[in-house]
C-alpha positions as CSV (number, residue, x, y, z in Angstrom):
1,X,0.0,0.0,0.0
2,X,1.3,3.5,-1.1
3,X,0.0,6.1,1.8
4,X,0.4,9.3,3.7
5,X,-1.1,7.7,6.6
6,X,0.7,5.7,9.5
7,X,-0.5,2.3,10.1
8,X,-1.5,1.7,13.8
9,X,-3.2,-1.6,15.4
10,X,-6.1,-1.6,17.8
11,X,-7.9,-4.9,18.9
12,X,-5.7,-6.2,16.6
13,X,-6.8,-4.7,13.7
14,X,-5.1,-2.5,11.3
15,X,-6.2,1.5,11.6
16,X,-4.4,4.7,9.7
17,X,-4.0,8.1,11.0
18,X,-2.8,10.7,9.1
19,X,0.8,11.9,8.6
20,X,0.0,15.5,9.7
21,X,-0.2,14.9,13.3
22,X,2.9,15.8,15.8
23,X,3.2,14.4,19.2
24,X,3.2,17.0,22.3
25,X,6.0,15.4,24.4
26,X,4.3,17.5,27.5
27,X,1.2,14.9,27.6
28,X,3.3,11.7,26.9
29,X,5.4,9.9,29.4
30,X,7.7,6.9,28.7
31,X,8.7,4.2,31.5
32,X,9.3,0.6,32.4
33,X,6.0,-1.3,32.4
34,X,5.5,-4.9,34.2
35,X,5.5,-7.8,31.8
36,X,2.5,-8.8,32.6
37,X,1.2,-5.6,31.8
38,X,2.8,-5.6,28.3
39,X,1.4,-9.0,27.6
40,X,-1.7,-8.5,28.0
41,X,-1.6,-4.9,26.0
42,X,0.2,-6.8,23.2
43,X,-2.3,-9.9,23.2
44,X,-5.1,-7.3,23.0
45,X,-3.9,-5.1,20.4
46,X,-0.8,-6.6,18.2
47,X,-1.3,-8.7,15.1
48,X,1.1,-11.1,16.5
49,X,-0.8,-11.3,20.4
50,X,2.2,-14.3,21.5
51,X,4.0,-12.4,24.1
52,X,8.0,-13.1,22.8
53,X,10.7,-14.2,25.8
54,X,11.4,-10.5,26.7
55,X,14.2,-8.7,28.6
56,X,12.7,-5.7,28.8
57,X,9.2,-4.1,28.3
58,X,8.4,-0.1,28.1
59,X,5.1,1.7,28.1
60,X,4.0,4.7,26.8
61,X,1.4,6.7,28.6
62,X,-0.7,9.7,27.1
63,X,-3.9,11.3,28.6
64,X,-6.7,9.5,29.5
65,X,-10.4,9.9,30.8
66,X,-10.6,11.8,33.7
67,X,-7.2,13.1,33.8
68,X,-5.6,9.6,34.8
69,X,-3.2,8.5,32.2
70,X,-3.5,5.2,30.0
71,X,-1.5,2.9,28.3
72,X,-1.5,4.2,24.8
73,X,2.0,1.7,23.5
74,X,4.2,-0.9,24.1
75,X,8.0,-1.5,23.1
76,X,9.0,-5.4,24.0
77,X,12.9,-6.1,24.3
78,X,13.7,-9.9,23.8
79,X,15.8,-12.5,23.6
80,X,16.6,-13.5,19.8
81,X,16.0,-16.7,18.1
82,X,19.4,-17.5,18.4
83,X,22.9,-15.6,19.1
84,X,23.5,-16.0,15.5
85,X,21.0,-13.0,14.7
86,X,23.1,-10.7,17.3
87,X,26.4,-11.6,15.8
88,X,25.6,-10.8,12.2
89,X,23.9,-7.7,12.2
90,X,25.7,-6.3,15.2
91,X,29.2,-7.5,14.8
92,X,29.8,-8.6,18.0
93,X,30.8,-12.0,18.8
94,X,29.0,-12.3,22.3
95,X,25.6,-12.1,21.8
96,X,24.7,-10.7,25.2
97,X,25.7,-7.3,23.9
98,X,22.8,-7.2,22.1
99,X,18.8,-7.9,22.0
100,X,16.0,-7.5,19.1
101,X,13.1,-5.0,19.6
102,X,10.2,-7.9,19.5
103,X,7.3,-5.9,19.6
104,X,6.5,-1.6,18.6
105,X,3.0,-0.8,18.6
106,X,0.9,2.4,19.4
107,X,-2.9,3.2,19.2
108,X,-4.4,5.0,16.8
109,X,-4.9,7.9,19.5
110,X,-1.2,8.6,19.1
111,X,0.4,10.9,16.9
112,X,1.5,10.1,13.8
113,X,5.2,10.5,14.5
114,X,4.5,8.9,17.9
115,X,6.9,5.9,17.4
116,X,10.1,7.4,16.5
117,X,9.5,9.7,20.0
118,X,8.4,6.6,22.0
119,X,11.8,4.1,20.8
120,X,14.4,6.9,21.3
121,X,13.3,7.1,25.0
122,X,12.9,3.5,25.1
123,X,16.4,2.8,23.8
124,X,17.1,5.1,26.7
125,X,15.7,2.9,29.2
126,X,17.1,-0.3,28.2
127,X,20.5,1.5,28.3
128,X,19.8,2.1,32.1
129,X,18.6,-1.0,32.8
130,X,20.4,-3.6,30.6
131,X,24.2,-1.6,30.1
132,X,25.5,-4.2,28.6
133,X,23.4,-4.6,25.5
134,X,25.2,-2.0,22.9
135,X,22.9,-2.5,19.5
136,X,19.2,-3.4,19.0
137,X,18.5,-5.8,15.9
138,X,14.9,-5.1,14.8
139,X,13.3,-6.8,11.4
140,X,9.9,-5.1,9.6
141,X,7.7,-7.5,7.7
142,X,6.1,-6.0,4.6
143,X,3.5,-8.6,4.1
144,X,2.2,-6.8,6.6
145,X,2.7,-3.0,5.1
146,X,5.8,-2.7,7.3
147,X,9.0,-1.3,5.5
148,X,10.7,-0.1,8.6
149,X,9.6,3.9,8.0
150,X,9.7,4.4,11.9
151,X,13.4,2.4,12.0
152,X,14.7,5.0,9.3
153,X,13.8,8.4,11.1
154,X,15.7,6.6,14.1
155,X,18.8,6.7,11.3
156,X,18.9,2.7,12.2
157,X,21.5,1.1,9.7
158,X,19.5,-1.3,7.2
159,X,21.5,-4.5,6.6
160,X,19.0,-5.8,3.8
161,X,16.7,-8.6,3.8
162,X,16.8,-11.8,5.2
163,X,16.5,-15.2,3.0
164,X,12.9,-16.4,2.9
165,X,12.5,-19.8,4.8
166,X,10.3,-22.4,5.7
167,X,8.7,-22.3,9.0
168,X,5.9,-24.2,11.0
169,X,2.7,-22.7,12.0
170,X,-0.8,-23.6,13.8
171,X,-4.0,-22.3,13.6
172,X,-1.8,-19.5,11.3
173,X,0.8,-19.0,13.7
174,X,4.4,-19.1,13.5
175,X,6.4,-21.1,15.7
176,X,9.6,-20.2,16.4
177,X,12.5,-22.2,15.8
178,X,13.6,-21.3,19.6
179,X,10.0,-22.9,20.7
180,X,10.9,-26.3,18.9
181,X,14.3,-26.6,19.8
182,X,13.4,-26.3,23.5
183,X,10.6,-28.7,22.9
184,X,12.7,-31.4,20.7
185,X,16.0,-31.1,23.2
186,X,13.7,-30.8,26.8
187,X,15.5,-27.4,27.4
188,X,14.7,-25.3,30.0
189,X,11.1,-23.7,29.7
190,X,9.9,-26.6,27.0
191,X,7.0,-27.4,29.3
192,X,5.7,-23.3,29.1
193,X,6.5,-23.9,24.8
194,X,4.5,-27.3,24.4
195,X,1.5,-25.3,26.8
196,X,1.9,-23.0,24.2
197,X,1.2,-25.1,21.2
198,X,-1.7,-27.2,23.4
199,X,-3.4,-23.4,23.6
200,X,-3.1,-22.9,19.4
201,X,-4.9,-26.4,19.1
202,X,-2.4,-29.3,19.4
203,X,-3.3,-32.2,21.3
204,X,-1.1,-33.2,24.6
205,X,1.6,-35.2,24.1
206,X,0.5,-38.9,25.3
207,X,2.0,-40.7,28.0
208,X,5.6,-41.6,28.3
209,X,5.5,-40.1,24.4
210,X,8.8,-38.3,23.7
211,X,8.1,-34.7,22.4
212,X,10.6,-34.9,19.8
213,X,8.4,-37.7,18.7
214,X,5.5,-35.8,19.8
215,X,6.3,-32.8,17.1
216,X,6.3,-35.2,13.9
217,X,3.0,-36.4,15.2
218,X,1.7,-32.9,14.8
219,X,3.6,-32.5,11.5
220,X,2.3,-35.6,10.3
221,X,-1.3,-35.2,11.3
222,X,-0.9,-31.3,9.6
223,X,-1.5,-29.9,13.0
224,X,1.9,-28.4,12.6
225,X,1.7,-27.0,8.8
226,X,5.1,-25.8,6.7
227,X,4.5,-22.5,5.5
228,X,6.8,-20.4,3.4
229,X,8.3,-16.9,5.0
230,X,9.0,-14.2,2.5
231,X,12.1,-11.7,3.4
232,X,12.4,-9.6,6.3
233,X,13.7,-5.9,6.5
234,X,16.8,-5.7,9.0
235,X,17.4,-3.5,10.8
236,X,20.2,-2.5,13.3
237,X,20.5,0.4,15.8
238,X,23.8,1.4,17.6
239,X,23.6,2.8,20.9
240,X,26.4,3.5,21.7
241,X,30.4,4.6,19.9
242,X,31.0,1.1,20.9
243,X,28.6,-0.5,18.7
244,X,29.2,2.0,16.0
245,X,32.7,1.3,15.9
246,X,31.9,-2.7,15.7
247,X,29.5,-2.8,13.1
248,X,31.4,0.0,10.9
249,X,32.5,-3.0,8.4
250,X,28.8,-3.9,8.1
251,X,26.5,-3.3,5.6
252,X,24.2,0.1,5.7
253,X,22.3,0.1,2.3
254,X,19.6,2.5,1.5
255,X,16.2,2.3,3.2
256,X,13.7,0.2,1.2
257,X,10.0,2.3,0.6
258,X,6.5,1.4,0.3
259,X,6.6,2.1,-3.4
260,X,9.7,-0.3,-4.1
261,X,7.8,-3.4,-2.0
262,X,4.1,-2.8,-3.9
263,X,6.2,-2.9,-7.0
264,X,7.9,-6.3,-6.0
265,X,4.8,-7.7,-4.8
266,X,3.6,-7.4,-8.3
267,X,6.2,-9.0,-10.2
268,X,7.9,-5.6,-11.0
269,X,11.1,-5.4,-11.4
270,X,12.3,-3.7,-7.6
271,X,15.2,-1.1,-6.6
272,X,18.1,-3.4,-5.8
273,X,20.7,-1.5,-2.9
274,X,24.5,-3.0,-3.6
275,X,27.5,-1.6,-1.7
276,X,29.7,0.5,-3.4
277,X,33.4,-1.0,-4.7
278,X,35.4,0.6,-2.3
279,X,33.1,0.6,0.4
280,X,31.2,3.8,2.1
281,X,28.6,3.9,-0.4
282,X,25.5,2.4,-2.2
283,X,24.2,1.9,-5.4
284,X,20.6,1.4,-6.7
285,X,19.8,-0.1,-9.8
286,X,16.6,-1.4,-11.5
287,X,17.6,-1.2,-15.0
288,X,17.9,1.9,-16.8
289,X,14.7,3.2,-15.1
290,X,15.4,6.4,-12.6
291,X,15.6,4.7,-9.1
292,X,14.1,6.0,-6.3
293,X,16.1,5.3,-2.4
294,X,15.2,6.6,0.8
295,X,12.5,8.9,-1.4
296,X,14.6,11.0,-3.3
297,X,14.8,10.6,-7.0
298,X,18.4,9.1,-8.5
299,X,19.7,8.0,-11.7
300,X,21.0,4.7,-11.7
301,X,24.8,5.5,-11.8
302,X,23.9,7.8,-8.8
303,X,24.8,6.8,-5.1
304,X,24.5,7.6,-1.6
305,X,27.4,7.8,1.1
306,X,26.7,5.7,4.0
């Protein structure tokens, strides 16, 4: 969808408000919020209502009725997948210094540039509270209109998509490979993951039944279904001159826009970001048409300085 309007979710469907909106920082407030409070905020709200395994979970407050202030936002910190996803986009090799922004989403009574005010506190906070993590990975999904808008006025370096896969889902929900790994190898917290999968439909493993062998049960009967992933948007944001100076070797390419991802969802040909020989720089290219990066108009011989 091309639009001048911000996507925002509200009992878990998708609403718009309009781009001409600005936030009055007086009437906001941005803190640390229980996680039980952010899961159930995110189950009533977010598309994706399965609370992730989170580090850290901030609020953002705005005016309410009766002059008491209300919930109004969520940012969820979390663990990633695995420590593979810190390493890459970050550059660190222990995966502790970093973390993945699980969950962003604001109401539509928020203003339209309400999401780039609530993370830069929010990145704040988790600096105070978890010092050691230097860089936030974050991914945007555009089968769900998400192009990472919000990660770009943040100046968050875009690594590029991620490889479509094959994951599993039930009752149209995707699984995480972290879920089945704890389930299949009786890791720590596989009892809270298979309690998971009983709640999306699948039956309870049967006596003395091994859950490894449990899984291809639910694979075999299509309870588990394979379903194919399209690319993700990466994103990674440096906190600090320590993370800068560690991921300086990585890629930053130019942002991807809405226009770019309708066109490559139907069959066009899209706007394809390649580092610059040399390093420092991009180039865009989709033939000999003008190319279009970050919004501003280019020829395809044109490029941008990272």
């Amino acid at each position: 969808m091309i639009t001048d309007r911000s996507q925002r979710w509200r009992d878990r469907r998708s609403r718009f408000v309009t781009d001409d909106t600005v936030i009055d920082p007086r009437r906001y407030a941005v803190d640390v919020v229980a996680h039980d409070t952010a899961r159930a905020f995110v189950a009533d709200h977010h598309y994706l209502s399965r609370y992730p395994a989170a580090q850290l979970a901030v609020g953002l407050f705005g005016p309410g009725r009766g002059g008491i202030s209300s919930l109004d936002g969520i940012i969820v910190f979390g663990v990633p997948a695995s420590g593979a996803v810190i390493t890459r986009h970050t550059g660190y090799d222990d995966p502790t210094r970093g973390c993945v922004l699980q969950r962003l989403l604001c109401l539509p009574s928020v203003a339209a540039n309400g999401e780039s005010y609530f993370a830069a506190r929010a990145f704040r906070l988790l600096r105070q509270a978890k010092p050691v993590i230097q860089s936030v990975v974050s991914f945007s999904d555009p089968q769900f209109g998400h192009c990472g808008c919000v990660y770009a006025s943040l100046s968050g370096a875009y690594r590029g998509p991620t490889r479509p896969r094959t994951v599993l889902r039930i009752a149209g929900e995707t699984i995480s490979d972290r879920t089945l790994s704890k389930i299949r190898n009786l890791e720590t917290g596989h009892g809270g993951a298979v309690d998971q999968l009983v709640r999306l439909g699948a039956p309870r493993p049967r006596t003395e039944e091994h859950l490894r062998a449990w899984l291809e049960r639910c694979r075999r009967e299509r309870i588990l279904v394979p379903a194919r992933q399209a690319s993700l948007f990466t994103y990674c944001f440096e906190l600090t001159r320590s993370a800068r100076h560690t991921g300086r070797t990585l890629p930053r390419l130019a942002y991807p826009i809405r226009s770019d991802v309708l066109r490559e969802q139907l069959g066009a040909e899209p706007v394809v970001p390649t580092r610059r020989e040399g390093g420092g720089g991009i180039v865009s290219t989709r033939g000999d048409e003008p190319c279009a990066s970050n919004g501003r108009s280019r020829s395809p011989r044109q490029t941008r300085t990272a």
